[in-house]
N, C-alpha and C positions, 0 to 999 in steps of 0.2 A: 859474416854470414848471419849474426844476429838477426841485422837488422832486414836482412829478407826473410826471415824466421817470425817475423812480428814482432819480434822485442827490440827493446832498443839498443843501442848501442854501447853504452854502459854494461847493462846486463849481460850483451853477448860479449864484450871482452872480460869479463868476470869472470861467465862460466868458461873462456877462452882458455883464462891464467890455469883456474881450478884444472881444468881438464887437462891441459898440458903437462902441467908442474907433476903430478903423479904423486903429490902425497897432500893431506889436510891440508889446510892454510886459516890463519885466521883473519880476520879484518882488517888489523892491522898492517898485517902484512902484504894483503891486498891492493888497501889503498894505498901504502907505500913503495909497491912496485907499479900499478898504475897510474899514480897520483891522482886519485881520486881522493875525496872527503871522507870521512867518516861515515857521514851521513850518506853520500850517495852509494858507498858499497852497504850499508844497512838496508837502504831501499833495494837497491839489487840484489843483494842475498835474500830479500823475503819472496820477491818476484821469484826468483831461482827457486824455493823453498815452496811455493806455492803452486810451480809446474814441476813440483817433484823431483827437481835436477839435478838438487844437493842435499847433504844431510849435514846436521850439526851433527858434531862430534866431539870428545873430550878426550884431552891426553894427558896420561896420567904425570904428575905432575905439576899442573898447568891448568889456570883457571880459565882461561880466555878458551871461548866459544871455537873451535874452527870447523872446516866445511871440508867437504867432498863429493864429486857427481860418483856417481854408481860407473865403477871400474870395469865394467863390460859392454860394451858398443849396441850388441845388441839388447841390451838392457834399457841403455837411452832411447834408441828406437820406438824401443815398444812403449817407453812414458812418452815420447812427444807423441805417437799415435793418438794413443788414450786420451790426452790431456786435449790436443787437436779434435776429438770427437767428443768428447764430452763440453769443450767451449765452446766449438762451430756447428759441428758434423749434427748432435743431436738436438739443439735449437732450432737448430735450419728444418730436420724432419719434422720435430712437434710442429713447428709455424705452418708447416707444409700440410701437414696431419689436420690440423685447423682450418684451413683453409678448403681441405678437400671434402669434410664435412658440410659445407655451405651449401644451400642450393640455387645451382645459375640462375640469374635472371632473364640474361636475354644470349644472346649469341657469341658474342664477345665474352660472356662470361664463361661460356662455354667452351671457349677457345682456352681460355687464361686456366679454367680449371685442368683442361687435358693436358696442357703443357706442364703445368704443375705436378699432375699425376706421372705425367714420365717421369720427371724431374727425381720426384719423390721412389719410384720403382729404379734410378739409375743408381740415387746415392746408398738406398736400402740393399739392390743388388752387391755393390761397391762393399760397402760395411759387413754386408756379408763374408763376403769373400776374404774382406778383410782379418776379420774373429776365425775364420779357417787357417788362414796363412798365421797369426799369429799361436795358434796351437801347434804348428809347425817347430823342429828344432831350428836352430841359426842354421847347423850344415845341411838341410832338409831344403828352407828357403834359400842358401848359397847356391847350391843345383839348382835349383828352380831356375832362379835368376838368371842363373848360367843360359839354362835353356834358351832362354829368350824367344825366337822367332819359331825354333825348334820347336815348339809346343803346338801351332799351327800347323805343321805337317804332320805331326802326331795327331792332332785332332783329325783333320783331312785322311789319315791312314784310318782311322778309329770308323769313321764315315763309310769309308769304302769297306770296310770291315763288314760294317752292320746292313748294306745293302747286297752284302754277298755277290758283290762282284757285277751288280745291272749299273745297266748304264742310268744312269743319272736322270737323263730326262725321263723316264720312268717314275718318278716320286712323284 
């Protein structure tokens, strides 16, 4: 999954083990159940550390460093949201953001900017909506999800609702 996730493949059987295993783990122990290097699980753990996925840890007794991702699902969800818009999501809008500042030169440009401005109104909508659903509790967004398609005949009832009942071609 990692590696459709943008990390590599290393890293995602790392955070794989970590996740699994269900207790700390240290490097060692890592690389000796993956047979990995020292050095390539040091690289993966910082990676890992740096999308927030793992934390160092200390057990008392025990001097060596070990790790752990955040023991609640939707916990991980909501770091790889985060981490995913603050790497992509909000570069992409600044660039977008700079660009829509410009002013057209000729028609073509004028073209490139309106598609841009959608662009920019789709991912802004999107992230929107996104920072709503994450204020949400986990079993708040489980319903939801549930809902699925259901939420389209709710909207469509909401609809008829608010024209009290006239026909349509009316609006």
């Amino acid at each position: 999954m990692g590696s459709r996730w943008g990390v590599n493949r290393t890293v995602g059987q790392i955070y794989a083990l970590l996740y699994i295993s269900g207790k700390p783990l240290c490097a060692d122990e890592i690389g000796e159940t993956l047979g990995f290097s020292r050095s390539n699980v040091g690289i993966g753990i910082k990676e890992l550390q740096s999308w927030r996925l793992v934390k160092l840890m200390h057990v008392p007794g025990d001097r060596r460093d070990f790790f752990e991702p955040p023991k609640d699902v939707w916990d991980i969800f909501r770091v790889l949201v985060e981490e995913r818009r603050r790497r992509e999501i909000e570069p992409t809008l600044s660039m977008l953001r700079e660009a829509l500042l410009e002013k057209p030169d000729n028609e073509a440009d004028r073209i490139a900017q309106a598609r841009m401005r959608e662009m920019h109104q789709l991912i802004d909508l999107t992230t929107g909506w996104l920072d709503e659903v994450q204020r949400l509790s986990p079993d708040t967004v489980i319903n939801l999800m549930r809902l699925g398609a259901k939420v389209q005949k709710l909207l469509e009832f909401a609809d008829k609702l608010k024209l009290g009942g006239r026909d349509e071609s009316s609006r």
